[in-house]
C-alpha positions as CSV (number, residue, x, y, z in Angstrom):
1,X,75.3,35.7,152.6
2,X,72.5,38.0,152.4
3,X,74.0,41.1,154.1
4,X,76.5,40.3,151.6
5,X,74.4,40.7,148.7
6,X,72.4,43.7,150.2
7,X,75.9,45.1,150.3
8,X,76.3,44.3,147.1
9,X,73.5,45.9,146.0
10,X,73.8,49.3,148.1
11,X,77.5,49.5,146.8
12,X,76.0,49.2,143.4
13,X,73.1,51.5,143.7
14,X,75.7,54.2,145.2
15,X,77.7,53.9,142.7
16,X,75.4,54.1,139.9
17,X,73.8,57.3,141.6
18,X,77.3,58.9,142.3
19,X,78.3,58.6,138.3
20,X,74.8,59.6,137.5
21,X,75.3,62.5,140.0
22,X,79.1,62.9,138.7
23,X,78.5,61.8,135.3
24,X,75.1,63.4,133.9
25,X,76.4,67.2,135.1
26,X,79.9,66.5,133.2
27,X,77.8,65.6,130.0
28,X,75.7,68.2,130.1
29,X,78.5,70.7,130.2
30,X,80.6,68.8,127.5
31,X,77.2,69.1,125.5
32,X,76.9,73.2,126.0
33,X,81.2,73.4,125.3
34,X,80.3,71.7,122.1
35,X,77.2,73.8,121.4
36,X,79.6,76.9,122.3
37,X,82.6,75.5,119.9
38,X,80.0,75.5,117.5
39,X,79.2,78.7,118.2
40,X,82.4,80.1,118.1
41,X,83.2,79.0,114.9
42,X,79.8,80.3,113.2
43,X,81.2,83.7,115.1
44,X,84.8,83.2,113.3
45,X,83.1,83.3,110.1
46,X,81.2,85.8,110.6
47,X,84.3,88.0,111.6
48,X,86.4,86.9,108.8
49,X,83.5,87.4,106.2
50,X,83.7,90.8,107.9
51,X,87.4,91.3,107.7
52,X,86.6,90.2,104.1
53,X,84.2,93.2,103.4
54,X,86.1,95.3,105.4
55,X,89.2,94.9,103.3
56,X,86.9,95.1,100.2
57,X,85.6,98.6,101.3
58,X,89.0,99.7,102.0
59,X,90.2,98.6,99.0
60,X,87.5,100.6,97.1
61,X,88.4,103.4,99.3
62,X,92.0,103.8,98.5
63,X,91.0,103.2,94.4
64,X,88.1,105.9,94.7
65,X,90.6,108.3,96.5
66,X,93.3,107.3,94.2
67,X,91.3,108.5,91.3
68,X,89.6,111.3,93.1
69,X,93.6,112.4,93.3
70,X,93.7,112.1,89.7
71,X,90.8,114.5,88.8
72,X,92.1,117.1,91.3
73,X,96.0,116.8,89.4
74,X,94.3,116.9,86.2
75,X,91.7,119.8,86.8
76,X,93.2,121.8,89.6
77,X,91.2,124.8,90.8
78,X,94.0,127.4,89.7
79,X,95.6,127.9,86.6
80,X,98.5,126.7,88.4
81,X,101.0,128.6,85.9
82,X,104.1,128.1,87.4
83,X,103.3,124.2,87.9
84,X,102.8,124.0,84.7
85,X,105.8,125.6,83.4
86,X,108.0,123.6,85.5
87,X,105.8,120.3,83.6
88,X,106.5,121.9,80.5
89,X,110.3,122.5,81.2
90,X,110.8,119.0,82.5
91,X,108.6,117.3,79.7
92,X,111.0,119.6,77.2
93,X,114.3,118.2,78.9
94,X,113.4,114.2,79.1
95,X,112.8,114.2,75.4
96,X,116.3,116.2,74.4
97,X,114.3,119.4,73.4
98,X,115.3,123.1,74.3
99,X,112.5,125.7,75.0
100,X,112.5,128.3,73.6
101,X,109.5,130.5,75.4
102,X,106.4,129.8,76.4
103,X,103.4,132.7,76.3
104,X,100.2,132.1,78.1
105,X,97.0,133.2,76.5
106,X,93.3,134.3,77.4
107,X,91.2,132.3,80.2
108,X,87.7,131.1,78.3
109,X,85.6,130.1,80.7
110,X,82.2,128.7,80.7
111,X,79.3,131.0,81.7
112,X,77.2,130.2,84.7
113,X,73.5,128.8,83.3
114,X,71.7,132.0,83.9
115,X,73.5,134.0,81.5
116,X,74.2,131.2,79.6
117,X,70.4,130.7,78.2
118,X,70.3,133.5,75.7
119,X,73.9,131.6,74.2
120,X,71.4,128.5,74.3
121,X,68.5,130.4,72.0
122,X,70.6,131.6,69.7
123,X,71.4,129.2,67.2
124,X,74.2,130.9,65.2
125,X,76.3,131.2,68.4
126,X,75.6,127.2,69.5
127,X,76.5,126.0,65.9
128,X,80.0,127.9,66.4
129,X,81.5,124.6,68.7
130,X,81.0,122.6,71.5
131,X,80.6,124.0,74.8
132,X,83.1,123.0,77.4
133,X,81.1,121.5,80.8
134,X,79.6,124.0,83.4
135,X,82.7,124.8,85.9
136,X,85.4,124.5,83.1
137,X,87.9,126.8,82.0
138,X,90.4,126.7,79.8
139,X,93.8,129.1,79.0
140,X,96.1,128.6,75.8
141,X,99.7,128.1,76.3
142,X,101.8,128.7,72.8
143,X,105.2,126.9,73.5
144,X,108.5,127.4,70.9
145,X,110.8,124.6,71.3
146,X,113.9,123.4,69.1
147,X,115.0,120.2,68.9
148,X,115.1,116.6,66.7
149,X,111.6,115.5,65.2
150,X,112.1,112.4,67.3
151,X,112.9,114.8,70.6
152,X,109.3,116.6,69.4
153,X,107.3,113.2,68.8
154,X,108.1,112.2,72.2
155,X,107.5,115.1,73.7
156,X,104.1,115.6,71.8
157,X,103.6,111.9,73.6
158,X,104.6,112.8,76.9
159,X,102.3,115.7,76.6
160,X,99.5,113.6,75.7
161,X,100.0,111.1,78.5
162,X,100.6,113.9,81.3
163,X,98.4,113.8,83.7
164,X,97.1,117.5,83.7
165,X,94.3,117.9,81.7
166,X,95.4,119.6,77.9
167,X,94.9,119.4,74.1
168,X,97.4,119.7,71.4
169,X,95.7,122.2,68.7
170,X,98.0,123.6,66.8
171,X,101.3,122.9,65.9
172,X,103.5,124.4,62.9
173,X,107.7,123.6,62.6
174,X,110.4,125.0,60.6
175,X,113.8,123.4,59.5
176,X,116.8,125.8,60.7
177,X,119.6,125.4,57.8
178,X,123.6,126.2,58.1
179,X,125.2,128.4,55.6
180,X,129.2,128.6,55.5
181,X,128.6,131.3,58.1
182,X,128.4,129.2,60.5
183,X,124.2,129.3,60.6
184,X,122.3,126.0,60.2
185,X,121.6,124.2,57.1
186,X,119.7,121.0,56.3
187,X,120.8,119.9,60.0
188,X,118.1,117.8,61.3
189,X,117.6,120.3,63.8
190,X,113.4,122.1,63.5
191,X,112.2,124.7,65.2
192,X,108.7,123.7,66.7
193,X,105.4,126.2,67.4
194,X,102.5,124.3,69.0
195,X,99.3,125.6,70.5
196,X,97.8,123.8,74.0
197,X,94.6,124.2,75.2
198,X,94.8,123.6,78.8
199,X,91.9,123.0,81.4
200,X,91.0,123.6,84.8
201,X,88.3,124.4,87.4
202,X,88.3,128.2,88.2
203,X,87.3,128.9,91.9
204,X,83.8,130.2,92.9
């Protein structure tokens, strides 16, 4: 009956050490997974907060080149004549007006700020207007068109809204009229003269 118990009690204290021995080691590591799940998930956020910013910059990337494109179309570094003649054309053409001609005229461009300082001393000469910025020039272009008043209000607009830098300074119109010769009278049709200042950045 003893041996029995003593047995009893060996098989018991065996099996209590082997779970221990078994057991304790499998908790442990369960407890470091967790601690790593843990981990990893802090480390998810952390990338996704970065992903986050990272779209943000790129985002503000593409906008800041986006409108870095825009200053470059609307103050180019040339004259860009020909570009501009083609605008001009087309512009004409969407808004059912016939050009004309179109005469380019004299560059005014800003002096650099050494020579400029004796224009800044004299106050007859700085009372004649506004200077344009450091870097800009500007270069008329005096455009005949013929067409509707509607066809010239929307091309006035389209001008407006174009994305190379101008202004609209002058502008003056006649009405064509038809006599029974066959020339124009009282036709809705006027001919249209109009001054644009145009601006760019002239090369160094």
């Amino acid at each position: 009956m003893k041996s029995k118990i003593i047995i009893s009690l060996v098989c018991f204290v065996a099996a209590v050490g082997l779970a221990s021995f078994v057991i304790a080691p499998l908790w442990s590591s369960a407890k470091i997974l967790r601690t790593d799940i843990i981990g990893l998930k802090q480390e998810a956020v952390e990338v996704e907060n970065l992903l986050a910013k990272s779209r943000q910059l790129e985002q503000k990337y593409l906008e800041s080149k986006e409108e870095a494109l825009k200053i470059i179309l609307s103050l180019p570094e040339e004259e860009e004549i020909s570009y501009l003649l083609v605008q001009f054309e087309g512009l004409a053409l969407q808004n059912g007006l016939l050009l004309e001609g179109i005469e380019f005229g004299k560059i005014e461009e800003v002096q650099a700020a050494s020579r400029r300082s004796s224009v800044q001393s004299s106050s007859q000469e700085t009372n004649q207007g506004a200077q344009l910025p450091e870097g800009i020039a500007t270069f008329s272009a005096n455009i005949r068109a013929v067409g509707s008043y509607e066809a010239f209000k929307g091309y006035l607009n389209s001008l407006e809204n174009n994305v190379r830098s101008m202004d609209i300074e002058q502008v003056n119109f006649k009405v064509f009229e038809e006599k029974e010769d066959g020339s124009l009278e009282q036709s809705g049709i006027f001919e249209f003269d109009l001054v644009v200042k145009v601006y760019y950045r002239p090369s160094i």
